[in-house]
N, C-alpha and C positions, 0 to 999 in steps of 0.2 A: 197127525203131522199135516203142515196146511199143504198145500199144491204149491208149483211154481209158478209164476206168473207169466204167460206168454209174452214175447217182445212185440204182440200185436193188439191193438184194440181194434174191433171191427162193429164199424157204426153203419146199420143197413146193411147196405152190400159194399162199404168203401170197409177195407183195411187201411190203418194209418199205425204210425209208433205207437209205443205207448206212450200220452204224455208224461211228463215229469210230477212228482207228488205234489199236489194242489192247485194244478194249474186248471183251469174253469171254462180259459174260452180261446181262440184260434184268432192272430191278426193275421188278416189277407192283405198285399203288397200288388199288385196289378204294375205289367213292366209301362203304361201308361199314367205312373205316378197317383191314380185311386187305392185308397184303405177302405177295408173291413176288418169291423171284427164282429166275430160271431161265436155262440156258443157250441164247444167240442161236439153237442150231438146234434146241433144243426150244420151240419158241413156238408150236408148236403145240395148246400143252395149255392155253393161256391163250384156246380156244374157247368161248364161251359166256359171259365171263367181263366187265363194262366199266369200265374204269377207264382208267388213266393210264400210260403205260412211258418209262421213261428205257434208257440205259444205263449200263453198270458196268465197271469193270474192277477183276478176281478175280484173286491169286496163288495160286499151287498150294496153297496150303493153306486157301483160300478166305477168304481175309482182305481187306477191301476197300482197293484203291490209290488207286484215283481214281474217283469219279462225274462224269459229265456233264450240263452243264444241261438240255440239251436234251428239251423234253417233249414226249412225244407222246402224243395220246387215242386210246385203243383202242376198237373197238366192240363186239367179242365174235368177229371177224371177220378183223379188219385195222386198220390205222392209217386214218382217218376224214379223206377228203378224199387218200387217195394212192393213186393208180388209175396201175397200167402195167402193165393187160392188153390 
């Protein structure tokens, strides 16, 4: 019988949701109008940084398939109000 899936993914020492099934990589939203996006297990680099992150899901040739609603505020830090340490 397999396990459950926890509602967290933890990449390094950042806890985030868990993405949605297929999603590949993280747009960043900056409240001074700059985009990123980057892939889920480099979200690291989005330290120091505050805005807004969705996810994405990226074909090989990095062409966008599908965005997801789902938005999340970032702080510089983490996702703002999701704590599972």
């Amino acid at each position: 019988m397999p396990f459950e899936k926890k509602p967290y993914k933890k990449i390094g020492n950042i806890y985030i949701p868990r993405p949605p099934t297929g999603a590949t990589h993280i747009l960043f939203k900056c409240a001074s109008g700059g985009k990123a996006t980057v892939a889920i297990k480099d979200i690291d680099t989005l330290f120091g940084s505050v805005g807004s992150v969705s996810f994405l899901k990226l074909n090989n040739k990095n062409k966008l398939v599908e965005r997801f609603k789902k938005e999340y505020n970032w702080n510089g830090k983490g996702i703002e109000g999701f704590n599972y340490e």
